[in-house]
TORDRENVO-633677 format. One record per residue (C-alpha): residue number from 1; x, y, z. Coordinates in Angstrom, 1 decimal. Example, Ala and Ser with C-alpha at 12.3 -4.5 7.8 and 13.67 -1.06 7.14 Angstrom:
2
{pt 1, {12.3, -4.5, 7.8}}
{pt 2, {13.7, -1.1, 7.1}}
END
This chain:
79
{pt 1, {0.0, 0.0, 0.0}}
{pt 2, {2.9, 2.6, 0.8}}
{pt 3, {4.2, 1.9, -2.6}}
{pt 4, {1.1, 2.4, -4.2}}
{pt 5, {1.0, 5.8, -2.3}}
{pt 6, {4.3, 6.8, -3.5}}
{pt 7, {3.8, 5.7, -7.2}}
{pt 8, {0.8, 8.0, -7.0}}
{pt 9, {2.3, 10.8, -5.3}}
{pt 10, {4.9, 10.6, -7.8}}
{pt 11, {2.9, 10.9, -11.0}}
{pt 12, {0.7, 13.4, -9.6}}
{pt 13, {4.3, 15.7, -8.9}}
{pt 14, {5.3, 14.4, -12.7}}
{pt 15, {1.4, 16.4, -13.6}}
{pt 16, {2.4, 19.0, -11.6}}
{pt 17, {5.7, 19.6, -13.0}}
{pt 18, {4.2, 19.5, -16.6}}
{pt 19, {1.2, 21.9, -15.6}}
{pt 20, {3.9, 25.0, -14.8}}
{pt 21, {4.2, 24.7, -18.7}}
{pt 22, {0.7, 24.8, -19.2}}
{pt 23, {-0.3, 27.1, -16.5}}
{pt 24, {-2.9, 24.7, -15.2}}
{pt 25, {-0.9, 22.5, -12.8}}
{pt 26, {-3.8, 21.0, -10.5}}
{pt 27, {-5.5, 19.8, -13.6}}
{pt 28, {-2.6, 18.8, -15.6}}
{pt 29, {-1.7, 16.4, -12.6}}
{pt 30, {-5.0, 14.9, -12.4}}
{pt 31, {-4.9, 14.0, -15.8}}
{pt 32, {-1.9, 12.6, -15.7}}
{pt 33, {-2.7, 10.9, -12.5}}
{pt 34, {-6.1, 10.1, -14.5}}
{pt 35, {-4.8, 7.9, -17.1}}
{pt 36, {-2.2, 6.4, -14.5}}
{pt 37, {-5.6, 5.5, -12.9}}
{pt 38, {-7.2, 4.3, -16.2}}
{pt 39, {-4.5, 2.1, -17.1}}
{pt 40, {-4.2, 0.7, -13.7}}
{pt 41, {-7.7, -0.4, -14.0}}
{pt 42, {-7.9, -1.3, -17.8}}
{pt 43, {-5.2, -4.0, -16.8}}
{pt 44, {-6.4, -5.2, -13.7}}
{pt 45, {-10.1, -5.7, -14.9}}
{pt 46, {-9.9, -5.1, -19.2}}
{pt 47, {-13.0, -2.8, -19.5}}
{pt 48, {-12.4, 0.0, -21.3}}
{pt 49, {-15.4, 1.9, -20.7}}
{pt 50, {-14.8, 1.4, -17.2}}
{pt 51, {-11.1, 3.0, -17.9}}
{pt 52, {-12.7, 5.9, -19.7}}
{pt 53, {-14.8, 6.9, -16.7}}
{pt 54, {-12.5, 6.8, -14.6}}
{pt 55, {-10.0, 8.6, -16.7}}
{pt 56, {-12.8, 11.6, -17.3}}
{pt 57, {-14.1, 11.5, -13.4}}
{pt 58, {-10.5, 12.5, -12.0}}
{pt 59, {-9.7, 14.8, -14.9}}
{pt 60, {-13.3, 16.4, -14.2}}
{pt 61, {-12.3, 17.0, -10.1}}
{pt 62, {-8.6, 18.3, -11.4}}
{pt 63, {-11.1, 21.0, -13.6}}
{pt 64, {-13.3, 21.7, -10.5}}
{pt 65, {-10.0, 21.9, -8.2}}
{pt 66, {-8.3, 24.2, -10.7}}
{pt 67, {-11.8, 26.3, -10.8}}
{pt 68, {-12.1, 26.8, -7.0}}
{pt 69, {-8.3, 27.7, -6.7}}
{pt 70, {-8.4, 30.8, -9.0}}
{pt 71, {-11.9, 32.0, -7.9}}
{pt 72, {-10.3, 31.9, -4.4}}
{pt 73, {-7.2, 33.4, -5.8}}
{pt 74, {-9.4, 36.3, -7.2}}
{pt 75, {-11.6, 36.6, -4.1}}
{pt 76, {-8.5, 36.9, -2.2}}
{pt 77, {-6.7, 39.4, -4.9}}
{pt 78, {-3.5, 37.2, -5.4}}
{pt 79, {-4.2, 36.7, -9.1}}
END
């Protein structure tokens, strides 16, 4: 379980570090953690619709956190 945590935490810094290119970070990383996800479960279990919604559930939380983070940014005026 610990190395499941740290393979995790690891692609999710991999997202992060290619979201400062694409000025989204948060959702950059939770795409990337996203289809880390996917494939884990496309392996484990084959279905690929299955894959796919799990693939657009995390990407659409990495949207909603990347939403929330700038209207706080611009409620707090540090945008």
């Amino acid at each position: 379980m610990t190395l499941g945590i740290v393979v995790f935490g690891a692609a999710f810094l991999v997202g992060l570090g290619l979201g400062t290119y694409t000025r989204r970070p948060i959702s950059t990383a939770f795409l990337v953690v996203g289809s880390f996800t996917a494939l884990l479960m496309l392996s484990a279990t084959g279905e690929t619709f299955g894959a796919a919604a799990v693939l657009a559930i995390v990407f659409l939380l990495g949207l909603v956190a990347e939403s929330v983070r700038e209207t706080v940014a611009l409620l707090l005026g540090r945008y």
